[in-house]
C-alpha positions in Angstrom: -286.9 164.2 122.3 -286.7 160.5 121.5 -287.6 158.6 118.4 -290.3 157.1 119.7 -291.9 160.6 121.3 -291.5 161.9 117.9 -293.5 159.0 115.9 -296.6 159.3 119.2 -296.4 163.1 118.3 -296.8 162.9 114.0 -299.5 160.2 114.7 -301.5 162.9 117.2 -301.1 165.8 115.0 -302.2 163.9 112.2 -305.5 162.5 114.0 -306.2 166.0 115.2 -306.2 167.3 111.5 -308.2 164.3 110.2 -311.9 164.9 109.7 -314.5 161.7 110.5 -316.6 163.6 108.2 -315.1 164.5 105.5 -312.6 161.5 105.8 -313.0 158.9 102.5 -312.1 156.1 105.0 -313.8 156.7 108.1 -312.2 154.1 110.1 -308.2 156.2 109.6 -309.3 158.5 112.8 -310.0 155.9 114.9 -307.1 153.9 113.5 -304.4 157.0 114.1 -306.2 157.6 117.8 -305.8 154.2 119.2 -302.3 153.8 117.3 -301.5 156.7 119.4 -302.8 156.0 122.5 -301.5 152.5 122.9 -297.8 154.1 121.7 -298.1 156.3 124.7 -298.5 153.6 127.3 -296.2 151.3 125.9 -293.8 154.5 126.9 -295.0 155.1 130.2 -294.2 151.3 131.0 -290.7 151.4 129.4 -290.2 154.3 131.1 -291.3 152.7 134.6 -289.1 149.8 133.9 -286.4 151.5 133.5 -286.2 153.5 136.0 -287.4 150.7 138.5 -284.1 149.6 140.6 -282.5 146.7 139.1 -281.9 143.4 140.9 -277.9 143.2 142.0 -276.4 141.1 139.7 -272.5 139.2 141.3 -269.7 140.2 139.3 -267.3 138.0 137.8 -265.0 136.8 140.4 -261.8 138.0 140.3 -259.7 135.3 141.7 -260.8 131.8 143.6 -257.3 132.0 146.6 -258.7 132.2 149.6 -256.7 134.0 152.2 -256.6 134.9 155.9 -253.3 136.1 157.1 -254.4 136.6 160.7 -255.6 132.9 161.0 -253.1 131.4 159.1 -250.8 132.6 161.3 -252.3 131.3 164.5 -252.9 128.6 163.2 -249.0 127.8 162.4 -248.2 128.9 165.7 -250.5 126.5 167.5 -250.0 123.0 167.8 -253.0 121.9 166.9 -252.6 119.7 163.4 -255.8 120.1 162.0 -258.5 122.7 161.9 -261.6 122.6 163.2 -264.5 120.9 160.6 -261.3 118.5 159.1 -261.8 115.2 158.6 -259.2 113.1 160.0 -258.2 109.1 160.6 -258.5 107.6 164.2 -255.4 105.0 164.4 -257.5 102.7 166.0 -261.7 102.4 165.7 -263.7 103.8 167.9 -267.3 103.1 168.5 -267.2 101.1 165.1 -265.6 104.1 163.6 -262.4 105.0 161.9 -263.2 108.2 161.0 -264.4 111.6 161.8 -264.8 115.5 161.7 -262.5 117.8 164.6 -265.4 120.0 166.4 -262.6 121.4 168.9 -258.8 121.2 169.9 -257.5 121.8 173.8 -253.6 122.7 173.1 -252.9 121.9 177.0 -254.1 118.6 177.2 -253.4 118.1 173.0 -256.8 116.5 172.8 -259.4 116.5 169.8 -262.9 116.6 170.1 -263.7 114.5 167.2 -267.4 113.4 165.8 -268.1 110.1 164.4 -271.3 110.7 163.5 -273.7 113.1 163.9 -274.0 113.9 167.5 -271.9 111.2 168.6 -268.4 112.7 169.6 -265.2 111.3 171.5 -261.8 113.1 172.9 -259.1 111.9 171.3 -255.4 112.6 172.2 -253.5 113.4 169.2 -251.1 110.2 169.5 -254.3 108.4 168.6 -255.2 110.2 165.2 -253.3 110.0 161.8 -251.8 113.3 160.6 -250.8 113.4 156.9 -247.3 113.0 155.6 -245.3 112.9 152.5 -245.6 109.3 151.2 -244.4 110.2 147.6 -242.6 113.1 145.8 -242.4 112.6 141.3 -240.9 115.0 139.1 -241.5 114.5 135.1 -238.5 116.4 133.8 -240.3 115.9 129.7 -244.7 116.7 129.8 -246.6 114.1 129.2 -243.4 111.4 129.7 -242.7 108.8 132.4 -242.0 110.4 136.1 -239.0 110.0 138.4 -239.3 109.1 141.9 -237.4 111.0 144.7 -237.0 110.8 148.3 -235.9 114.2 148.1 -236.8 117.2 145.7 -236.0 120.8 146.0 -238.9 123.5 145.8 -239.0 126.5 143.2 -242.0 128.5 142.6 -242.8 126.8 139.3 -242.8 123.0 141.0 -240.5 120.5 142.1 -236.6 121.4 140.3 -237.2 120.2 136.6 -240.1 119.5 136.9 -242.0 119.5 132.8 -239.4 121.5 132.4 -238.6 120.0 128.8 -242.0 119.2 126.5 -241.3 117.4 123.0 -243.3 119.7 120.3 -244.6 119.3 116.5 -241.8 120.9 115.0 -244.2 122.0 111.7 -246.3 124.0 114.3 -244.5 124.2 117.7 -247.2 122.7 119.1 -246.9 120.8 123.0 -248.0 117.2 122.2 -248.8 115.1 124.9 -249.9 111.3 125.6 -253.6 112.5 125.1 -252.9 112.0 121.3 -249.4 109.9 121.8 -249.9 107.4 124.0 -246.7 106.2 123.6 -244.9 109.0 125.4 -245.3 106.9 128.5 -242.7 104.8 127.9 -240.0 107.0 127.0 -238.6 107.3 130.4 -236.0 110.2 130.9 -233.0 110.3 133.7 -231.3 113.7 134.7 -227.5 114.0 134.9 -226.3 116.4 137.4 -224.1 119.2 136.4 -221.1 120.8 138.8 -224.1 123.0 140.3 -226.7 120.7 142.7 -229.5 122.9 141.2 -228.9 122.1 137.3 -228.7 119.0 135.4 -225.9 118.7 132.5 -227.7 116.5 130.5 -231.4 114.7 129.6 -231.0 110.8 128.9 -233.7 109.5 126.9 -234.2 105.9 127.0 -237.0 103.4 125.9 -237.7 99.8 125.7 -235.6 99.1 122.2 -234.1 102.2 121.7 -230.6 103.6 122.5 -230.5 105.3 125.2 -229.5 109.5 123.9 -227.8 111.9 126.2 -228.7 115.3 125.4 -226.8 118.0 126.7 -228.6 120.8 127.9 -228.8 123.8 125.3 -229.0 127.2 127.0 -230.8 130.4 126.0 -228.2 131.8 123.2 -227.0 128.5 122.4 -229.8 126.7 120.1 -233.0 128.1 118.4 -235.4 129.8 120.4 -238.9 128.6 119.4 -242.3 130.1 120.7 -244.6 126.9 122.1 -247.9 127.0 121.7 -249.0 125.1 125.0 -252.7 125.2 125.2 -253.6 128.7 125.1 -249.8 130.2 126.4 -247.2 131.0 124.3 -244.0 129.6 125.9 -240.5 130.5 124.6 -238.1 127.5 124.6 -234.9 126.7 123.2 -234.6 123.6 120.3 -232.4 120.9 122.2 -230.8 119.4 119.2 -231.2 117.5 115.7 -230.0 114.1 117.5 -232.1 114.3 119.6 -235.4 115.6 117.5 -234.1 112.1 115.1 -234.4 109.5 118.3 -237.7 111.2 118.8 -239.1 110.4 115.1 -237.6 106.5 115.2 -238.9 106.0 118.8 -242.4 107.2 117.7 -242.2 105.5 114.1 -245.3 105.3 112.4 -246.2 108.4 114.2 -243.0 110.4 113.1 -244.3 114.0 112.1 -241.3 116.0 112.7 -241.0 116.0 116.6 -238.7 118.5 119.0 -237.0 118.1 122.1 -237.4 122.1 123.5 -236.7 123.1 127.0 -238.7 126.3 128.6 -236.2 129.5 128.1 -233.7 130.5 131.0 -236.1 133.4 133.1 -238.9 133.1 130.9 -242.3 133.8 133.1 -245.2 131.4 132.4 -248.0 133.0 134.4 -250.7 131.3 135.7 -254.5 132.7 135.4 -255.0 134.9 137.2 -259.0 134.0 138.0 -257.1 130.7 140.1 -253.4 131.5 141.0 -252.8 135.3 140.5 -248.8 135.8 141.1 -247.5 132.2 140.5 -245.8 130.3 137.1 -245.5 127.3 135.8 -243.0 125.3 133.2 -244.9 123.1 130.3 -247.3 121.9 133.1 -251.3 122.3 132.0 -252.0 124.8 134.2 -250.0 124.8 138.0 -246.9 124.4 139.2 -247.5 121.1 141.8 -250.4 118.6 141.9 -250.8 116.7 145.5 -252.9 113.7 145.7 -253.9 111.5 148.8 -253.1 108.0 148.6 -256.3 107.0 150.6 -258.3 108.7 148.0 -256.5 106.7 145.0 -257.3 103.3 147.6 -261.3 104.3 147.4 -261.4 105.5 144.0 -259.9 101.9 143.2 -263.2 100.4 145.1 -265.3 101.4 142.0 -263.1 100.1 139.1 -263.2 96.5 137.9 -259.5 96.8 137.7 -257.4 98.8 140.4 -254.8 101.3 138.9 -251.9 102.7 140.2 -251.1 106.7 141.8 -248.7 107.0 138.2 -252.3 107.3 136.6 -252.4 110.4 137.7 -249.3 112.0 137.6 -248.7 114.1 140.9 -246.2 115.8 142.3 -246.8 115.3 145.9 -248.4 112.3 147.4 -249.6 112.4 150.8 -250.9 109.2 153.2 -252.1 109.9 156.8 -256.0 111.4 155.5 -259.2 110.8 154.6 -259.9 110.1 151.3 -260.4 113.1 149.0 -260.0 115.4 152.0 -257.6 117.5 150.9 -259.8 118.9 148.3 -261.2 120.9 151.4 -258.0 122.3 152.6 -257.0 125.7 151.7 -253.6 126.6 153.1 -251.1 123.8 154.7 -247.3 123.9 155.3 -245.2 120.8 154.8 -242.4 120.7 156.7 -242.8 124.5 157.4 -243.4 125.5 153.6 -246.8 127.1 152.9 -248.9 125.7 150.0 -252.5 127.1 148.9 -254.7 125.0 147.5 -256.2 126.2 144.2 -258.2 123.9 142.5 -259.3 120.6 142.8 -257.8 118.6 139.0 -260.1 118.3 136.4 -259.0 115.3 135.0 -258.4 114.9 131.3 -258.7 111.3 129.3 -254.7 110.4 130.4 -255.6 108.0 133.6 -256.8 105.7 131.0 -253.2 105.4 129.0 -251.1 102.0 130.7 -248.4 103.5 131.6 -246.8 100.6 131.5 -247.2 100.1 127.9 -248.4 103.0 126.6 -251.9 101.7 125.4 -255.3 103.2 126.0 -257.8 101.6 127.8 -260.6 100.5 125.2 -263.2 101.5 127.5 -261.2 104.5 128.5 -261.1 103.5 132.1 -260.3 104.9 134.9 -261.5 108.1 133.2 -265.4 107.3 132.0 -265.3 106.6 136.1 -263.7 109.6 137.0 -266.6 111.5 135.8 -269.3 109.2 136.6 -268.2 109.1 140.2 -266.3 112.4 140.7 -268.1 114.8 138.7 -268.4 118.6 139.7 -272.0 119.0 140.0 -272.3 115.2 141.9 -269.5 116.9 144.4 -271.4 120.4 144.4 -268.3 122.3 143.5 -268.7 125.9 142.6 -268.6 126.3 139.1 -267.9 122.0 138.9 -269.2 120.8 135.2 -271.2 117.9 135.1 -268.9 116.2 132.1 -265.8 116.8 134.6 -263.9 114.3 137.0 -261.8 115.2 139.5 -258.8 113.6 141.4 -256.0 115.4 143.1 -255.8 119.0 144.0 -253.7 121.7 142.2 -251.3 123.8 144.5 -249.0 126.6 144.7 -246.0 127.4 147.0 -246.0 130.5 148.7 -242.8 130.4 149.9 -243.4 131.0 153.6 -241.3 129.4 156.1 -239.3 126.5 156.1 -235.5 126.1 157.5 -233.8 124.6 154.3 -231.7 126.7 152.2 -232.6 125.9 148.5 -235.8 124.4 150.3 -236.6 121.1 149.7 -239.0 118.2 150.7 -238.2 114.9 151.3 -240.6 111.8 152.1 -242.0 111.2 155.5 -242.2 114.9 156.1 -245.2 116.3 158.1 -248.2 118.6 157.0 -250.0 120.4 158.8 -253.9 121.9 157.4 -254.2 125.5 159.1 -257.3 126.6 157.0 -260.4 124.7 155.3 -261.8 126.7 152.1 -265.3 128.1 152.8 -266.3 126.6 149.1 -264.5 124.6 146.8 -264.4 126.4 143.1 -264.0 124.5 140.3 
């Protein structure tokens, strides 16, 4: 018996042995009766509710990879370039139009049936589109410090070989710091000194405008402090690099000097990434994934709403890509590049960097390109799942899967084809 059956019950008993009569107050039995009666319903509904079938609510979802096996692998086996619903680039205009969506491919006459507008279609041999290639390929061997451009880079799990592989620290509260607060972390600009083996480096050089340049040797695991890194929410062991080169770091940041460390991510340490987005995959000191791809077509639009253009180092990516529509990779799901199969995670939420110079390390005063960035390239304006209204996004965050490809370490190089084998049925934020 419930709590509530037991207070309906005292109320009745009690009414029952009341007298109207004799009662001093004659209103009580009338009191106790409706009391009691207006208890009871109130159970009877409770009761009906809750027993009533309850509307399906969605669980949480458990990861945002989309994956097909099956299609994925016709679709590398085909020779068709692009799926059907892509966007793609005509070479030259047609019907006033250099764009379009595939509707269908014929492999034995390699032609696309490609709409320029709604209900207005053209076949187009393949020789006549654009098909993306590698136009770019940036490591940044230090977070949040200038990048390096190659016309090669080799691939590991965790991103291109070196990639934020280093991250200079607080040294009072190991602590990432980055050109979000420091600004002036863009113009240190660090070169990598190959060792005996092609896949390590011997030595970090840090140089900057007015400052010596420093070669730091690389300190393994065993051979210099281990410190645990507090990057964002991860805790990231990583070995101390060196007092010379923690004293370059304080002079080169002057005013600013609180104590800063040169660390570099522990030998076999695992960063995972979350698991909601990239279940299986690491990272170094990057935010959050292991390689960042951006289109150089979307950088040329994006440019069209900004008083002053600004360059792709704005944004930092790994990869860069020309050969598209703008912005359409944040539609693709799975692609290879030059045989090696990427997923496409996320499209980058963009934080307040794009507006630091990186030319001079100085913040835009009206934090532009990134006030833009939202305005123009919010979530809920792109009708991502899950996007946030106060969040811009450029570029899309990628991991490697590791499947196929002929080279032996793999690596990319520039000019090097991709091809899209699946779209993502909705684009999570």
């Amino acid at each position: 018996m419930n709590s509530l059956t037991l207070v309906i019950s005292s109320l009745l008993l009690r009414a029952a042995h009341a007298s109207p009569a004799s009662s001093p107050v004659s209103i009580s039995y009338s009191v106790l009766i409706a009391t009691s009666i207006a208890l009871l319903v109130t159970a009877v509904v409770v009761k009906k509710k809750l027993s009533a079938p309850q509307e399906a609510t969605s669980p949480p979802r458990a990861c945002v990879l989309q994956c097909d096996e099956a299609q994925e692998r016709l679709a590398e086996a085909s020779t068709q370039q692009l799926p059907v619903n892509a966007a793609v680039t005509l070479k030259e205009p047609k019907n006033g139009h250099n764009s379009g969506s595939v509707r269908s491919y014929d492999g034995d006459s390699d032609t696309y049936e490609v709409e320029l507008v709604p209900n207005e279609t053209v076949a187009l041999k393949s020789s006549q589109l654009q098909f993306p290639k590698v136009s770019g390929l940036f490591v940044y061997p230090i977070k949040s410090c200038a990048g390096i451009q190659l016309d090669e880079a080799q691939l590991t799990p965790k991103g291109l070989l070196h990639d934020r592989e280093w991250v200079i620290i607080d040294g009072a509260r190991d602590k990432f710091v980055t050109q979000r607060r420091y600004p002036k972390l863009a113009l240190l600009h660090p070169k990598l000194l190959p060792s005996t083996d092609a896949a390590q480096v011997s030595s970090l050089v840090l140089t900057a405008k007015g400052m010596p340049e420093l070669e730091v040797p690389v300190v393994n695991t065993g051979e210099g402090k281990l410190r645990v890194v507090s990057v964002w929410k991860d805790k990231v062991e990583a070995v101390d690099q060196g007092d010379a080169a923690a004293e370059w770091l304080d002079t080169f940041m002057g005013e600013e000097k609180r104590g800063f460390r040169l660390v570099r991510v522990r030998d076999g340490f695992t960063r995972h990434t979350k698991p909601k987005y990239a279940p299986g995959h690491s990272t170094n000191f990057a935010d959050a994934f292991p390689f960042l791809l951006a289109l150089e077509e979307s950088l040329e639009q994006f440019n069209t709403t900004l008083k002053t253009p600004v360059p792709m180092n704005r944004f930092r990516p790994n990869i860069v890509l020309r050969g598209s529509p703008a912005f359409a990779d944040e539609h693709w799901n799975c692609i290879t590049i030059d045989g090696f199969q990427f997923r496409n995670v996320r499209p980058c939420a963009r934080c307040g960097m794009p507006s630091v110079d990186q030319a001079t390390g100085e913040v835009h005063p009206e934090r532009e390109p990134s006030r833009a960035i939202v305005r123009e390239r919010n979530g809920v304006l792109l009708g991502f799942t899950d996007g946030k209204g106060f969040e811009g996004y450029f570029g899309s965050n990628m991991v490697l899967e590791m499947k196929g490809g002929n080279a032996n370490p793999p690596r990319l190089a520039v000019g090097a084809n991709v091809k899209v084998l699946t779209l993502k049925t909705e684009v999570v934020a």
